[in-house]
N, C-alpha and C positions, 0 to 999 in steps of 0.2 A: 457441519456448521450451518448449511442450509436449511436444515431442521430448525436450530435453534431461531432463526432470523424469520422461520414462517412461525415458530408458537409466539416469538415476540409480537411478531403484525398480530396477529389472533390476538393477544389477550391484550395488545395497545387499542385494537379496536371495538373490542368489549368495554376497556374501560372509560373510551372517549362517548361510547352509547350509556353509558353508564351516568356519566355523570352531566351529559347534556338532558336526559331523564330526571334528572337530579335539580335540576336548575329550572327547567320547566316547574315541576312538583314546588319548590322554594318561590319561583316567582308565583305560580298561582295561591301556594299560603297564604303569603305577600297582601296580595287583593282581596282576601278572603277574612282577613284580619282586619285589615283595615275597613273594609265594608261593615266587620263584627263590632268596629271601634264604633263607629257613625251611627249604627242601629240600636246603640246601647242607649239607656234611660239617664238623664243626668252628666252625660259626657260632653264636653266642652271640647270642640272639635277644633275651634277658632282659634286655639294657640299653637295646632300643630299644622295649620296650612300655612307653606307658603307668602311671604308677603305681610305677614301680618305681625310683627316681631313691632314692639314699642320701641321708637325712636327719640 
């Protein structure tokens, strides 16, 4: 049974590296996209900040 409780630790802690990996790589899209949205030609940026919503 002790076997089983260390391959579980191993492959819970693969999968926590895994998907912290994972989250980095999605937040830096994230930024990267959006930096893509702003550098585009013709893109109206001003409806998607923040604050700026017609009242």
């Amino acid at each position: 049974m002790e076997t089983m409780g260390l391959l579980g630790f191993v492959f819970g802690l693969s999968g926590l590296s895994f998907s912290l990996t994972a989250m980095g790589q999605v937040s830096s899209l994230k930024s990267e996209f959006e930096e893509f949205k702003k550098n585009m030609p013709g893109s109206d940026t001003s409806k998607n900040q923040p604050g700026s919503e017609d009242k």
